[in-house]
C-alpha positions in Angstrom: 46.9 84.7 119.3 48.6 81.4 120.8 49.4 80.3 116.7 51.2 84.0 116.1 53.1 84.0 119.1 54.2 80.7 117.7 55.1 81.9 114.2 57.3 85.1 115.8 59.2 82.2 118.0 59.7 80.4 114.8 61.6 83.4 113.6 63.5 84.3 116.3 64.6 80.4 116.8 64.8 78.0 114.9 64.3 74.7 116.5 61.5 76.8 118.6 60.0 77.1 115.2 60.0 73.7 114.4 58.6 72.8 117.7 56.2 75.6 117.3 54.9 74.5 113.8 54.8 70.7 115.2 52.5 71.8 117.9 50.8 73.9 115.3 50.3 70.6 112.9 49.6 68.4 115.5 46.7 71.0 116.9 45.5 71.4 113.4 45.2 67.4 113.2 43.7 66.7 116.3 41.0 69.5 115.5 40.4 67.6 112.3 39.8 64.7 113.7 37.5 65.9 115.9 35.7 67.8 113.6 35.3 64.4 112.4 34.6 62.4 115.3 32.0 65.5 116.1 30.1 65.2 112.6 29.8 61.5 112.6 28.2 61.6 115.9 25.7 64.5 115.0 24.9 62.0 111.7 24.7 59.4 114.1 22.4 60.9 116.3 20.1 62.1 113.5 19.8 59.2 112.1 18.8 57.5 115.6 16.0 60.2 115.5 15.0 59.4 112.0 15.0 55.8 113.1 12.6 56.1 116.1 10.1 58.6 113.7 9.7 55.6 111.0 8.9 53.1 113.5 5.9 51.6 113.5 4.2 52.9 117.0 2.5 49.1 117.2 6.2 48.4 117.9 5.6 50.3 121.0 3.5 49.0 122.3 2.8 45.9 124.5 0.2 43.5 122.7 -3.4 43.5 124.4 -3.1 39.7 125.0 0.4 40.0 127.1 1.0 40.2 130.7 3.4 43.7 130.8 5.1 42.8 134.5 3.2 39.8 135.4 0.0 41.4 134.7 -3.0 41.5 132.0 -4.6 45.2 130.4 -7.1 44.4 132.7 -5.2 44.2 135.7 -3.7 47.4 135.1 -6.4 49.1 133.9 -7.6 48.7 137.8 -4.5 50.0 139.0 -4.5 53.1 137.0 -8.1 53.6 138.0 -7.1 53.3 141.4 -4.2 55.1 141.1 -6.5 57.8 139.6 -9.9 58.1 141.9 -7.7 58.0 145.2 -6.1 61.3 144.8 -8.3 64.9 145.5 -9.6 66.3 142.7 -7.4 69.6 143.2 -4.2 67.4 143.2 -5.7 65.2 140.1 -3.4 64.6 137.1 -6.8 64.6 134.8 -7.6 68.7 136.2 -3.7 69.4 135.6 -3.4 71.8 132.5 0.2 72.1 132.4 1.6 68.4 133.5 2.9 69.3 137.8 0.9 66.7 139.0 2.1 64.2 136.4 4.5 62.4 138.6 1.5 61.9 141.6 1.9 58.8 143.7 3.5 56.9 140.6 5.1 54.0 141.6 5.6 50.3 140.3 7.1 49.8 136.7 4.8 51.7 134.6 4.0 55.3 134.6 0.6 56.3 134.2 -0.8 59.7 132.3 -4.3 60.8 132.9 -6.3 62.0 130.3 -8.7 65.3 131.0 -11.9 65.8 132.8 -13.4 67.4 129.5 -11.2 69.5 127.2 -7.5 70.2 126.0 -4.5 69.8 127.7 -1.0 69.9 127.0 1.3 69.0 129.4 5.4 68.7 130.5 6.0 65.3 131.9 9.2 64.1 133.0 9.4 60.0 133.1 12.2 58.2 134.3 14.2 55.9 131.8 13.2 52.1 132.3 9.3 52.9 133.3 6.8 51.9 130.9 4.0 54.3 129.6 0.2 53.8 130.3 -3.0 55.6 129.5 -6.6 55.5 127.7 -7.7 57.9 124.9 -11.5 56.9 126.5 -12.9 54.9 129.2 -15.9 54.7 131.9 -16.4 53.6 135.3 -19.0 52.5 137.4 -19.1 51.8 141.3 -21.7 50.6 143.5 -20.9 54.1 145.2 -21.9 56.1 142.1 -24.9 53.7 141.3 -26.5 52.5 144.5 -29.1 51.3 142.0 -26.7 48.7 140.8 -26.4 45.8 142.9 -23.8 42.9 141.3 -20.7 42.4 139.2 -22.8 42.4 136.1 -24.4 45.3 136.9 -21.6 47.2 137.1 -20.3 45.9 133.9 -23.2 46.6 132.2 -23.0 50.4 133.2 -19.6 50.8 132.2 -19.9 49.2 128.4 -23.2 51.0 128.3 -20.9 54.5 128.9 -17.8 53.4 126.6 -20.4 52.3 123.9 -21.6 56.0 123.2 -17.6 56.4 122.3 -17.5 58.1 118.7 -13.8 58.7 118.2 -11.0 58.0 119.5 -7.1 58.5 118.6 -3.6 57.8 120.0 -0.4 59.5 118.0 2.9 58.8 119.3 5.8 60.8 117.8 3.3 61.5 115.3 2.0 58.4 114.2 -1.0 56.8 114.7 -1.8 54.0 116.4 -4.4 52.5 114.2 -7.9 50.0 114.9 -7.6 50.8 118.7 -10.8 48.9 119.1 -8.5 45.8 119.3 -7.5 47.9 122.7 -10.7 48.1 124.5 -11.0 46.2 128.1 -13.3 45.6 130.4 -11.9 45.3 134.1 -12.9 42.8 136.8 -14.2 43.9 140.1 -11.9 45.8 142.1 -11.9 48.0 145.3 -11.4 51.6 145.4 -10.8 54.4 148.4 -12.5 57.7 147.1 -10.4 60.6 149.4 -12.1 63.5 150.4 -12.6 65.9 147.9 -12.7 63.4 145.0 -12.8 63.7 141.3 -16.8 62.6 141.5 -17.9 64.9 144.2 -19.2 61.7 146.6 -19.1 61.0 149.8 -15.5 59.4 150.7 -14.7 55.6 151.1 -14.2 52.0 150.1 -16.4 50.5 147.2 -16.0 48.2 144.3 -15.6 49.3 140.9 -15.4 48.3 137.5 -14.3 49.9 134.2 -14.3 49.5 130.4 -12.3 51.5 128.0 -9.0 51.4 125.4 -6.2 50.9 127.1 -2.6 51.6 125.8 0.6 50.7 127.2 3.6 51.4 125.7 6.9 49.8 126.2 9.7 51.8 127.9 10.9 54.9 125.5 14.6 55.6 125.2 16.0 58.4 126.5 14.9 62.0 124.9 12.2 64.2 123.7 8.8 62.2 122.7 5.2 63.3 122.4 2.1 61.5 123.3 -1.3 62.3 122.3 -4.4 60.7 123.0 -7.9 61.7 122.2 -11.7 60.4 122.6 -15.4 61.9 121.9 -18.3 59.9 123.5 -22.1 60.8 122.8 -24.9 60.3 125.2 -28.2 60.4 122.9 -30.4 58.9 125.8 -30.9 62.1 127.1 -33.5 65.1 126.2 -30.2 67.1 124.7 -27.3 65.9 122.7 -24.6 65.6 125.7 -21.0 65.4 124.2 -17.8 64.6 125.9 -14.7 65.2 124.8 -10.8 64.0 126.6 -7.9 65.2 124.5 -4.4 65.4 126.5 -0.9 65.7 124.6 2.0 65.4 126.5 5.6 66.6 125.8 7.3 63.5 127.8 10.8 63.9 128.5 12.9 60.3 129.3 15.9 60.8 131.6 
């Protein structure tokens, strides 16, 4: 409507009309040039996305033998399970089938995902730009509160690699890729100390112990800003017993970076 008001003027006046058609031209242009300006950046941003989907997901990811923030995989790997055993079961970001309890008690520069206490889950998480990205596909645990019967360090180690050697499978896709000879990533912890709450993953009675764990370990470098999807998967088989017991962790999580 605003152009044909524009044309009549023209008509009626003259100079109007050459105004008119000037503002007209110079609307036309600017709309152009935006068009422009618009497509290139929608290329631009494909091609971003295209970018981040053919990189290699090992580029991701810290190397096992670094020190992410001052500390080794093993380091962490006690932080995330304390992180993990100190909340109540019914808060617990491994029981969570839809991702609410993702962002529990995080804190510090990496963000830690929990995989499942047997099953599927997939969940929303929403991570904040910056924070680093940890999690295991498998892992066991052992503490002197568990296994009274265990009675040193060793001991406990020996519990938890007996546990993580029954693994079968495991996986990690990012963006869907794979992550490939994740054996590279397996970890055993040192002794650390742990607070079980009331009401705690396990089922025991609450309070300190020490603790020791052994599993993969992934942590990925900070993602940019957007849409990404982590999976992570692992099957562990106890023969030892009478019947075949089979466990199975497999969480996916829609992460969005803001």
């Amino acid at each position: 409507m605003e152009c044909r008001r524009n044309f009549l003027y023209a008509r009626a006046n003259t100079i109007g009309g050459i105004m008119g058609f000037a503002i007209v031209k110079l609307t036309l242009k600017t709309a152009i040039i935006a068009s422009i300006i618009g497509g290139f950046f929608i290329i631009s941003v494909i091609s971003s996305v295209q970018a981040q989907s053919n990189v290699s997901p090992d580029t991701l990811v810290f190397p096992v033998d670094s020190k992410p923030y001052g500390k080794s995989y093993a380091e962490w790997s006690t932080i995330w399970w304390q992180w993990l055993l100190s909340i109540p079961k019914d808060k617990s970001p491994a029981g969570d089938p839809t991702g609410e309890n993702c962002g529990t008690n995080q804190q510090g520069p990496i963000w830690f995902l929990a995989g499942t206490f047997g099953g599927a889950a997939e969940r929303i998480c929403a991570i904040p730009s910056g924070k680093a990205i940890m999690f295991s596909p498998i892992n066991s645990e052992c503490s002197y509160a568990e296994y009274p019967d265990e009675k040193t360090e060793s001991d406990l180690l020996e519990c938890a690699k007996t546990f993580q050697d029954q693994t079968t499978y495991a996986q990690v896709i990012i963006n869907g890729t794979a992550i490939e000879n994740l054996d590279r990533f397996r970890i055993q912890s040192p002794l650390f100390n742990v607070t079980f709450p009331e009401n705690n993953v396990f089922g025991i009675s609450p309070g300190q112990t020490q603790a020791v764990s052994d599993g993969i370990w992934i942590i990925l470098k900070p993602l940019p800003p957007g849409e990404h999807k982590i999976g992570f998967k692992g099957t562990s088989v106890d023969f030892t017993t009478g019947a075949t017991n089979t466990f199975v962790s497999d969480a996916t999580y829609n992460v969005i970076v803001r």
